[in-house]
N, CA, C and O atoms as a MOPAC input file, in Angstrom:
PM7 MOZYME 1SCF
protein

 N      3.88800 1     2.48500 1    -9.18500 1
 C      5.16700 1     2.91300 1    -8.66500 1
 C      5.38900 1     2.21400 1    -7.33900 1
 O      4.54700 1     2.10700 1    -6.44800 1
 N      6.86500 1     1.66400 1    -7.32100 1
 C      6.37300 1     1.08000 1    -5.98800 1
 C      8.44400 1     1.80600 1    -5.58700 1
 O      9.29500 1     2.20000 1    -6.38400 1
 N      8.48500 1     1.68500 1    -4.22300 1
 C      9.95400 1     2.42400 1    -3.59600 1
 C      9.96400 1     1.86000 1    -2.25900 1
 O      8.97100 1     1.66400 1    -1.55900 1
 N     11.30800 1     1.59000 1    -1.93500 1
 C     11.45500 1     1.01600 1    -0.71400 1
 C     12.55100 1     1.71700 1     0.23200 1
 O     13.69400 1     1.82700 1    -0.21000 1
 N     12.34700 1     2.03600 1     1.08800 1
 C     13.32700 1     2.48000 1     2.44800 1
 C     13.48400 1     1.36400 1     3.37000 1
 O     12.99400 1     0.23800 1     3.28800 1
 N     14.44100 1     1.98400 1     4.48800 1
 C     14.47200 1     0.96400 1     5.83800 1
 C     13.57300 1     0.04800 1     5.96400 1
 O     13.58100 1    -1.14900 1     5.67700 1
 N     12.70100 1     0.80800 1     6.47500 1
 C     11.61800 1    -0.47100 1     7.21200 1
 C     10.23000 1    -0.22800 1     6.36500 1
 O      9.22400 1    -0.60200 1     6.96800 1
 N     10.04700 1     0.25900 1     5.24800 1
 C      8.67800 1     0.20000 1     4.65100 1
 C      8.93600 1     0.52100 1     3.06200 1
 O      9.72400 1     1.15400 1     2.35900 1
 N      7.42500 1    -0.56500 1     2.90200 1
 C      7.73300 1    -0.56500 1     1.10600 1
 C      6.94300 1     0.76900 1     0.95700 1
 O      6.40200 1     1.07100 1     2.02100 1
 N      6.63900 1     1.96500 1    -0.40200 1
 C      5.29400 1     2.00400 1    -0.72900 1
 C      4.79100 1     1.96200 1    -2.47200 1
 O      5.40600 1     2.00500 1    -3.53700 1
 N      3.68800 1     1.88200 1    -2.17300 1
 C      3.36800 1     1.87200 1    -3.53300 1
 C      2.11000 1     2.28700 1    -3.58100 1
 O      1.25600 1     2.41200 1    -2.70400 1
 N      2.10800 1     2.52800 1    -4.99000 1
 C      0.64200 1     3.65500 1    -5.37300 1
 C     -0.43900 1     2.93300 1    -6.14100 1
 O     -0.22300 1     1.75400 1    -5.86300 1
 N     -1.38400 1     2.97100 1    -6.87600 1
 C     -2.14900 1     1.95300 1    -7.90400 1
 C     -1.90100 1     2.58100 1    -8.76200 1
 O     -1.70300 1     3.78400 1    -8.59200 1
 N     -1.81900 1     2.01600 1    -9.97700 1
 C     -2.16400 1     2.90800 1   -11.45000 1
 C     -3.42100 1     3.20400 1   -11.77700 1
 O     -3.62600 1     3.44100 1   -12.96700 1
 N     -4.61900 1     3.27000 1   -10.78300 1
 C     -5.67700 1     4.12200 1   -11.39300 1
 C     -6.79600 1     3.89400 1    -9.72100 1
 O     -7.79900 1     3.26600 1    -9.38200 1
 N     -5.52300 1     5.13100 1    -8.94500 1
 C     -6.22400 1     5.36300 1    -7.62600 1
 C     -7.76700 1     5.55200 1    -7.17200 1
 O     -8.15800 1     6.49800 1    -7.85600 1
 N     -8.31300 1     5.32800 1    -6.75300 1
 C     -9.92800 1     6.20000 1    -6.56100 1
 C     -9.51000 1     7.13500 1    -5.70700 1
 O    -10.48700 1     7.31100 1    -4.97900 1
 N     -8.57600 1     7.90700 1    -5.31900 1
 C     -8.48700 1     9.32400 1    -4.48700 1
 C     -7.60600 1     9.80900 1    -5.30700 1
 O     -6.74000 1     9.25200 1    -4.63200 1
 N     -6.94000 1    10.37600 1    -6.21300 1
 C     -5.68300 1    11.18000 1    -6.83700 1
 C     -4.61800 1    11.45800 1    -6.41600 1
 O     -4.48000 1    12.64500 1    -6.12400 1
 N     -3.65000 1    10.71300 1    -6.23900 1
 C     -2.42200 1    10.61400 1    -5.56000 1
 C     -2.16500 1     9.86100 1    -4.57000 1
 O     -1.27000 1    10.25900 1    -3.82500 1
 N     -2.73600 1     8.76000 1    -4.28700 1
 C     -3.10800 1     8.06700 1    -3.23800 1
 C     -1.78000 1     7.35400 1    -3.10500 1
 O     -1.22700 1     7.25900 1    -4.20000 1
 N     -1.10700 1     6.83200 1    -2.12300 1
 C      0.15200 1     6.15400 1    -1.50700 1
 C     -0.38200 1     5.45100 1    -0.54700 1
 O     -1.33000 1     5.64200 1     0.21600 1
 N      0.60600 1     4.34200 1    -0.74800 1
 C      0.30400 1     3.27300 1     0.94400 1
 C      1.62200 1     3.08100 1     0.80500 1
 O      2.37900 1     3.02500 1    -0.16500 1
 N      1.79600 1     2.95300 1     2.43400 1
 C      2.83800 1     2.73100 1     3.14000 1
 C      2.69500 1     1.05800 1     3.95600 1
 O      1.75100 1     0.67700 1     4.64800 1
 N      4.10800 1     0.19000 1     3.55500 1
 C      3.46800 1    -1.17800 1     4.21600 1
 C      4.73700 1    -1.25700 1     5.24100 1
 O      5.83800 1    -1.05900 1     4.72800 1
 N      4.70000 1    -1.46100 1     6.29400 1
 C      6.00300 1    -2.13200 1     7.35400 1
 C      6.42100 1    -3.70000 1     6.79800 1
 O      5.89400 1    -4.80800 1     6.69700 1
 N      7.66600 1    -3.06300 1     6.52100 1
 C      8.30500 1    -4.25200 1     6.23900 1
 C      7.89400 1    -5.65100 1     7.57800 1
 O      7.74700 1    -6.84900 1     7.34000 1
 N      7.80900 1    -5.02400 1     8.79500 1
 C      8.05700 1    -5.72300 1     9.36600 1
 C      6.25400 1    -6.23200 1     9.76600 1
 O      5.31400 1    -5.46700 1     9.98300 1
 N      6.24200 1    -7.63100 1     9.75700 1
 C      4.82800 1    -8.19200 1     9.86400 1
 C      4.24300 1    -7.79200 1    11.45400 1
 O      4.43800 1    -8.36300 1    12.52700 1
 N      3.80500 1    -7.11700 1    11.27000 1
 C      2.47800 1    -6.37400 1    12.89300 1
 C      1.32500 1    -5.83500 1    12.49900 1
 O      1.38400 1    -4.98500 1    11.61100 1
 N      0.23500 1    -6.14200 1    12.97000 1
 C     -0.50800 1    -5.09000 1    13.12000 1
 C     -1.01400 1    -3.77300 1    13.56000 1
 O     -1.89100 1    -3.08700 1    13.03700 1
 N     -0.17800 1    -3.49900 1    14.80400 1
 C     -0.24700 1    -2.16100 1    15.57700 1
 C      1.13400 1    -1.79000 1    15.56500 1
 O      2.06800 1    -2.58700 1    15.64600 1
 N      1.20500 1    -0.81800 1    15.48300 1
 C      2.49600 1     0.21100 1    14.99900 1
 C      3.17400 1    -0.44600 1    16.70500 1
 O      4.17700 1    -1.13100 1    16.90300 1
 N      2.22500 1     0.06300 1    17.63600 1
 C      3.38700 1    -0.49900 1    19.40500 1
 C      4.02400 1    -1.64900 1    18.78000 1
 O      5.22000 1    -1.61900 1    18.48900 1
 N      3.39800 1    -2.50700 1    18.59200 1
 C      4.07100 1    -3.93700 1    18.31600 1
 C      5.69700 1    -4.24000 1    17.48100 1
 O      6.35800 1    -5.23700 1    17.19000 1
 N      5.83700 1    -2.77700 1    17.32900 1
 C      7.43400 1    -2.86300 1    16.78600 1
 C      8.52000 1    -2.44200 1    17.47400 1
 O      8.39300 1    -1.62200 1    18.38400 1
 N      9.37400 1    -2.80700 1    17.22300 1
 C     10.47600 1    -2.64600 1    18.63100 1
 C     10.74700 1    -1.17200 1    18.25100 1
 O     10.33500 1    -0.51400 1    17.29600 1
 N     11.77800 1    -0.76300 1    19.55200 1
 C     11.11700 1     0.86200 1    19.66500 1
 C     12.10000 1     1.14400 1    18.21200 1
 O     11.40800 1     1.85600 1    17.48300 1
 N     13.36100 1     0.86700 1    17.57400 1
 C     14.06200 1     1.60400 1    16.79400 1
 C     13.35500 1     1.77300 1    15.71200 1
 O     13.51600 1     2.82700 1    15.09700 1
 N     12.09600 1     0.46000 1    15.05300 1
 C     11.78100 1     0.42400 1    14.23100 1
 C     10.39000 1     0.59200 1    13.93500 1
 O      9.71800 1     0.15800 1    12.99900 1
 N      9.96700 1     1.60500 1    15.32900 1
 C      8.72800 1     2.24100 1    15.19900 1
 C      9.44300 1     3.54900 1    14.82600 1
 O      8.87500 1     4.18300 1    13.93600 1
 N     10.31000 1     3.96100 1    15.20700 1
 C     10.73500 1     5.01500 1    14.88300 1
 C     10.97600 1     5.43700 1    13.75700 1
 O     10.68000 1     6.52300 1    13.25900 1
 N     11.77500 1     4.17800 1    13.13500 1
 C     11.83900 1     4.33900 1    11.49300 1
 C     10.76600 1     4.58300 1    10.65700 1
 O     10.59500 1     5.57600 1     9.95000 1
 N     10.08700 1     3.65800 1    10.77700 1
 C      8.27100 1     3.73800 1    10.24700 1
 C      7.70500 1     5.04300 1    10.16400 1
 O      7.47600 1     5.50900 1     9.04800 1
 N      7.41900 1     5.76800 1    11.30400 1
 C      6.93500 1     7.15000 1    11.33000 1
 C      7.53200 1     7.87400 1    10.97900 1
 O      6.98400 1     8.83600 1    10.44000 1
 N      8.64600 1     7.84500 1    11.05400 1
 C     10.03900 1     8.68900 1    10.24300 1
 C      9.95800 1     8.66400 1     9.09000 1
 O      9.83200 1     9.76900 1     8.56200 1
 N      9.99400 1     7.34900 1     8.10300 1
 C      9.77400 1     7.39800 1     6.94200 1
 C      8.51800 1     7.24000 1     6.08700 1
 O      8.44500 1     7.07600 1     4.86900 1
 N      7.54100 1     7.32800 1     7.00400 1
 C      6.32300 1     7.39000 1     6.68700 1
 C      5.92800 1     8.74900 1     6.16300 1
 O      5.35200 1     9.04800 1     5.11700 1
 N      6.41900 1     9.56000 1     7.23100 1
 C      6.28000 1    11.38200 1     7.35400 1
 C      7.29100 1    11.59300 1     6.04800 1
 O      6.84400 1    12.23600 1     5.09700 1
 N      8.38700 1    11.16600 1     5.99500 1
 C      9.13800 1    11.70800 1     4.61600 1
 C      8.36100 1    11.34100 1     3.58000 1
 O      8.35000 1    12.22500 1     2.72300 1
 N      7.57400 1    10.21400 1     3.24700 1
 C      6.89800 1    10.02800 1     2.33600 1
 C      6.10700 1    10.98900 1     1.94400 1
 O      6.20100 1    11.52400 1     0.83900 1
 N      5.18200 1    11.31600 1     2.89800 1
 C      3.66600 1    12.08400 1     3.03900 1
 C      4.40000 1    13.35400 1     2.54200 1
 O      3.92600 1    13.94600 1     1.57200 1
 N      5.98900 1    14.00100 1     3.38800 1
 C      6.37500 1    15.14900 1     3.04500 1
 C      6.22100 1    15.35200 1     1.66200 1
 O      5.45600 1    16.15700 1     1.13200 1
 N      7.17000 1    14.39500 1     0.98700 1
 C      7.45300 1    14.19900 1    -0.25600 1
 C      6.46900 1    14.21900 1    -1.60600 1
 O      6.87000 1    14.72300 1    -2.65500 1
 N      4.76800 1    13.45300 1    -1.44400 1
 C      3.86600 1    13.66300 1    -1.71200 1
 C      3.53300 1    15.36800 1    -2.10600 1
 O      3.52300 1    16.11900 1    -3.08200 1
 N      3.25700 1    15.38400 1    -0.51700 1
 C      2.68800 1    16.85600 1    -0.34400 1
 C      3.39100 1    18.01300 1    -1.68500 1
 O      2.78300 1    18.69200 1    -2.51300 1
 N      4.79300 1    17.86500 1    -1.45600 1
 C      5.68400 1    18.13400 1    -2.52900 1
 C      5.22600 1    18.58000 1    -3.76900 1
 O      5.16900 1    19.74900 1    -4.14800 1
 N      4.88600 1    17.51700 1    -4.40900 1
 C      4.75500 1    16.97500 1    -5.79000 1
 C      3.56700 1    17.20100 1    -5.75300 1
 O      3.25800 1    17.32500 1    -6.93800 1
 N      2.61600 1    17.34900 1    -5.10400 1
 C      1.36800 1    17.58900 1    -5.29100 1
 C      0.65900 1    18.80600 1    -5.13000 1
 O     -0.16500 1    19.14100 1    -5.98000 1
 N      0.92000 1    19.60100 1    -3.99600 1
 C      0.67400 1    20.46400 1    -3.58900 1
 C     -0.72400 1    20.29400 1    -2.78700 1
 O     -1.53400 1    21.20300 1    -2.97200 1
 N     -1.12900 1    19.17900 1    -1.86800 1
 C     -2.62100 1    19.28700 1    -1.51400 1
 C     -2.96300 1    20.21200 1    -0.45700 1
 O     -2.08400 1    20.62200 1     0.30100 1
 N     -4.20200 1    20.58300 1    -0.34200 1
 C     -4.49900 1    21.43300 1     0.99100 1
 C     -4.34200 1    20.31400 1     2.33300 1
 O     -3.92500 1    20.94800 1     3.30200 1
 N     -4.47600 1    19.37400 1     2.54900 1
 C     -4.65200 1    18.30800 1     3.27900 1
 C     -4.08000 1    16.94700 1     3.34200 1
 O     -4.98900 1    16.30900 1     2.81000 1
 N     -3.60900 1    16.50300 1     3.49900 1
 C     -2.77900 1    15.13100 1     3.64800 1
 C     -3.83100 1    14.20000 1     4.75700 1
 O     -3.63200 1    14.35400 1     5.96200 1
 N     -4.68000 1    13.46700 1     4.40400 1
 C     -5.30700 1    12.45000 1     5.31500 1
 C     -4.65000 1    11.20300 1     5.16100 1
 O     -4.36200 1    10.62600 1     4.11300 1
 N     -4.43500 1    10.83200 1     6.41400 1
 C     -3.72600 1     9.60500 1     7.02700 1
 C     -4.82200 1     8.51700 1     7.56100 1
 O     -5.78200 1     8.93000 1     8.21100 1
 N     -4.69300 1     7.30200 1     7.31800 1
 C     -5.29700 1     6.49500 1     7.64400 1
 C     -4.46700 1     4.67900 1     7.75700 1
 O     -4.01600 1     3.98200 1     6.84900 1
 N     -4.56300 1     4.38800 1     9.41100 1
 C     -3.49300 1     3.19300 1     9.51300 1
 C     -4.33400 1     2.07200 1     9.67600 1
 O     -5.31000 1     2.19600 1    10.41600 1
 N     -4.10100 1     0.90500 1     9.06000 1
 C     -5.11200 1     0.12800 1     9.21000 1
 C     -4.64200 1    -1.38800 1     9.35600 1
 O     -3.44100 1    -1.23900 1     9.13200 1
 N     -4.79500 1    -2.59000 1     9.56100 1
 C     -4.22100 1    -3.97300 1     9.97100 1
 C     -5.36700 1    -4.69900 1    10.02200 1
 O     -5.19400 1    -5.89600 1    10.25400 1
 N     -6.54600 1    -4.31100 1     9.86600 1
 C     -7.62400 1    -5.45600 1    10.33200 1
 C     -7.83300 1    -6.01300 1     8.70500 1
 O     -7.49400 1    -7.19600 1     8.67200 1
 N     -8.16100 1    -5.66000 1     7.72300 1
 C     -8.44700 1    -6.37100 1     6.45900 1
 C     -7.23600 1    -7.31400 1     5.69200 1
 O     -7.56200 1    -8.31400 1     5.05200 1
 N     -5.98000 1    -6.94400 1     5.80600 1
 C     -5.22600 1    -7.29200 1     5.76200 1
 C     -4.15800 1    -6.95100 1     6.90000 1
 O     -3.74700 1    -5.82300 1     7.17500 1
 N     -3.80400 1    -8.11800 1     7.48700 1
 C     -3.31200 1    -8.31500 1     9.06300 1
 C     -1.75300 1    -7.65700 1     8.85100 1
 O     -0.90300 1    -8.34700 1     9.41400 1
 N     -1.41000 1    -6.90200 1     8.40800 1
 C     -0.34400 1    -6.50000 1     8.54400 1
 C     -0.28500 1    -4.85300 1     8.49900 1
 O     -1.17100 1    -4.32000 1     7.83100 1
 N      0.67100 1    -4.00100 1     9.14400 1
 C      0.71700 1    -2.64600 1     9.38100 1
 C      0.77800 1    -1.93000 1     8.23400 1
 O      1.86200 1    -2.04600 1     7.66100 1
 N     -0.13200 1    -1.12400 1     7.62200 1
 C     -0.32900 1    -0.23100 1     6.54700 1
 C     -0.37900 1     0.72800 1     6.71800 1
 O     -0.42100 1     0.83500 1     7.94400 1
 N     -0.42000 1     1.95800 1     6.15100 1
 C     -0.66000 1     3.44900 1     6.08200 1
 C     -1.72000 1     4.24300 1     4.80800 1
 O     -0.99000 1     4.06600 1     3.83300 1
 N     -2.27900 1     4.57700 1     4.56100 1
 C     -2.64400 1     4.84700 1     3.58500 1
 C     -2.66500 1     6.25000 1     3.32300 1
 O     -3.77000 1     6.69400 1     3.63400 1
 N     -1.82000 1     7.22500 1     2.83200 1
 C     -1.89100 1     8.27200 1     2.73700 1
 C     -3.09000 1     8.90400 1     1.36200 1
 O     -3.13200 1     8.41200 1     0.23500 1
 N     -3.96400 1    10.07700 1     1.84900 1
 C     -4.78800 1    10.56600 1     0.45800 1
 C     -4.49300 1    12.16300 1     0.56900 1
 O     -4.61400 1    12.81000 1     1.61000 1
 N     -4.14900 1    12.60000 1    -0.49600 1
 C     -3.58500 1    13.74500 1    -0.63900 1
 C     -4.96800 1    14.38500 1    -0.97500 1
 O     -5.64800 1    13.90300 1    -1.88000 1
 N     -5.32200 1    15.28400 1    -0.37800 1
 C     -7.09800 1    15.87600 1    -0.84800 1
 C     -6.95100 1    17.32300 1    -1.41700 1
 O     -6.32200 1    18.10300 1    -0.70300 1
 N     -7.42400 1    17.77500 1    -2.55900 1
 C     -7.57600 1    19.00700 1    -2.98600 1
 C     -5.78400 1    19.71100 1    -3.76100 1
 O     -5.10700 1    20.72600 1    -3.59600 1
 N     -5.67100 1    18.33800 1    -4.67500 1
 C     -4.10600 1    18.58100 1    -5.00100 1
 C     -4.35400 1    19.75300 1    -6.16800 1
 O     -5.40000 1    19.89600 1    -6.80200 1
 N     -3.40900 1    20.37700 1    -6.26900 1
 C     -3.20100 1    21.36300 1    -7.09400 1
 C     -2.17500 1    20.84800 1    -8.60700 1
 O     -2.39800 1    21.04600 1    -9.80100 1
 N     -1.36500 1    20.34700 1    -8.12000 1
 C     -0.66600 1    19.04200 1    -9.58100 1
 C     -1.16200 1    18.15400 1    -9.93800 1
 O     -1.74800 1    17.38700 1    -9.17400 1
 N     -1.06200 1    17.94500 1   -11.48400 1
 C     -1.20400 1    16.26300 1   -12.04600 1
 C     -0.99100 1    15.12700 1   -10.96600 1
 O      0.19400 1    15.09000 1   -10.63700 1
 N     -1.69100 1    14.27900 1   -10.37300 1
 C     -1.06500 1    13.02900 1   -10.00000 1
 C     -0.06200 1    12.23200 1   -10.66900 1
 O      0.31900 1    11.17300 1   -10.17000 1
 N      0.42600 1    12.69900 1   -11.84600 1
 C      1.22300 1    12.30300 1   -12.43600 1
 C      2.58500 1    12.53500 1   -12.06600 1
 O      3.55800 1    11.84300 1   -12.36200 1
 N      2.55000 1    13.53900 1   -11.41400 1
 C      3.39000 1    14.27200 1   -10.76900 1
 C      4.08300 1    12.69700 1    -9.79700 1
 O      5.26500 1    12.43000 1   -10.01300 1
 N      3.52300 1    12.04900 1    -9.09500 1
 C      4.08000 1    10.80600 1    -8.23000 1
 C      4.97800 1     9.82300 1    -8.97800 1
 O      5.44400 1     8.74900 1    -8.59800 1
 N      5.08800 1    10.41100 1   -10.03400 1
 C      6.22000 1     9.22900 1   -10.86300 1
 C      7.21800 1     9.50700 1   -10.43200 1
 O      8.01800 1     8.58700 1   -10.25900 1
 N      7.62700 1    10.94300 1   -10.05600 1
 C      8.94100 1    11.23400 1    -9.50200 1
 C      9.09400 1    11.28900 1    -7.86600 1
 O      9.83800 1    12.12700 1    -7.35700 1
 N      8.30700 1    10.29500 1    -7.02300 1
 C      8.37300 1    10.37000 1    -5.76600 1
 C      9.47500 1     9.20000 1    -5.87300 1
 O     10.46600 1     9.49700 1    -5.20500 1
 N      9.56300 1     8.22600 1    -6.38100 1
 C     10.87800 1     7.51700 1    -5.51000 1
 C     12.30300 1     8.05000 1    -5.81700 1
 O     13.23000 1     7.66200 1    -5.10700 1
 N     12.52600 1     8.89700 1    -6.81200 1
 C     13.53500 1    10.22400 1    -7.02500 1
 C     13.64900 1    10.90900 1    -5.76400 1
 O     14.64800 1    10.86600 1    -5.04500 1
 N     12.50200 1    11.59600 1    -5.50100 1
 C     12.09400 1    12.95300 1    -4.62100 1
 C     13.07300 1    11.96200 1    -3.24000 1
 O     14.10000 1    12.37100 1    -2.69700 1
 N     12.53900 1    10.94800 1    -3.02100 1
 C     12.56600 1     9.75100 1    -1.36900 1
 C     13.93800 1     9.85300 1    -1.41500 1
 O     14.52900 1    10.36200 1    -0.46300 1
 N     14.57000 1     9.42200 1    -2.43400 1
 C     16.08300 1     9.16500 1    -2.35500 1
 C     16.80200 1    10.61600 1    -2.45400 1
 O     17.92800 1    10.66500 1    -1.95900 1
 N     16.44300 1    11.44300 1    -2.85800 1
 C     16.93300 1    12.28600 1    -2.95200 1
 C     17.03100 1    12.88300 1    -1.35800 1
 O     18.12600 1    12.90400 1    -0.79700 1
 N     15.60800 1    13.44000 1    -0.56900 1
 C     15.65200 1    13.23100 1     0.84200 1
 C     15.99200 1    12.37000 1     1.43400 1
 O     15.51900 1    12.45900 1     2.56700 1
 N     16.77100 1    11.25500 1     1.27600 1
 C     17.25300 1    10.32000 1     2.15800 1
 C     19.17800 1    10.86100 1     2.18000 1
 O     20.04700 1    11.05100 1     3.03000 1
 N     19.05900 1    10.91400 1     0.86100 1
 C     20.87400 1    11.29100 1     0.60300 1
 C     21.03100 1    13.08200 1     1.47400 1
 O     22.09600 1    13.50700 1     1.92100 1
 N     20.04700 1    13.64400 1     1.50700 1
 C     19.86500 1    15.00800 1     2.67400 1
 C     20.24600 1    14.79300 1     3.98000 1
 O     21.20400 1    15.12800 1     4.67500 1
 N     18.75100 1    13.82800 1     4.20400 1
 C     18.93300 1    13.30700 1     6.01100 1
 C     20.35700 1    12.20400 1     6.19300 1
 O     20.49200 1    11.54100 1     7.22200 1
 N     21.36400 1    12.13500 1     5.03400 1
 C     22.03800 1    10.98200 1     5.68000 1
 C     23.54900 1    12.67600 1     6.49100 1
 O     23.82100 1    13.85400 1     6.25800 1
 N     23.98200 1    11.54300 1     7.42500 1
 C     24.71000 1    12.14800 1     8.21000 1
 C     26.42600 1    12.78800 1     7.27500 1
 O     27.27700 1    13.41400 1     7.90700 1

């Protein structure tokens, strides 16, 4: 599954090693989240957190672990792992539904 907003792609694997696993990539090429100008750090964490919300959602986990990373591959990632989900991971087919659907909410 892969879905795109403002400033970040994400996409999932088809056969995660954590169960529900999501990454989040910045469109924009950086390695450290500072390194983006301020509107579009803002976006990032903004739509990073709607993601994770959105997850959480569909999944129901006790825990949402976050992990940001740039050194293996030099560009700004996120890796969200949903731990101790209570739904199918199957359940994530309907996250780029769920995204747009919260985006058409948050629009003004």
């Amino acid at each position: 599954m892969a879905a795109e907003l403002e400033s970040i792609w994400v996409r999932t694997e088809p056969e995660p090693s954590v169960p529900g696993y999501v990454c989040v990539v910045s469109k924009r090429h950086v390695v450290e989240p500072f390194e983006l100008p301020p509107d579009e750090m803002d976006a990032f964490w903004r739509e990073s957190m709607r993601v994770a919300q959105a997850v959480a959602e569909l999944l129901g986990p006790r825990k949402m672990n976050y992990e940001i990373h740039g050194n293996t591959i030099p560009h700004l990632h996120m890796h969200l792992y949903p731990r101790d989900i209570e739904r199918s991971p199957d359940a994530l087919a309907g996250l780029a539904t769920a995204l747009r659907a919260r985006r058409r909410r948050a629009a003004p």
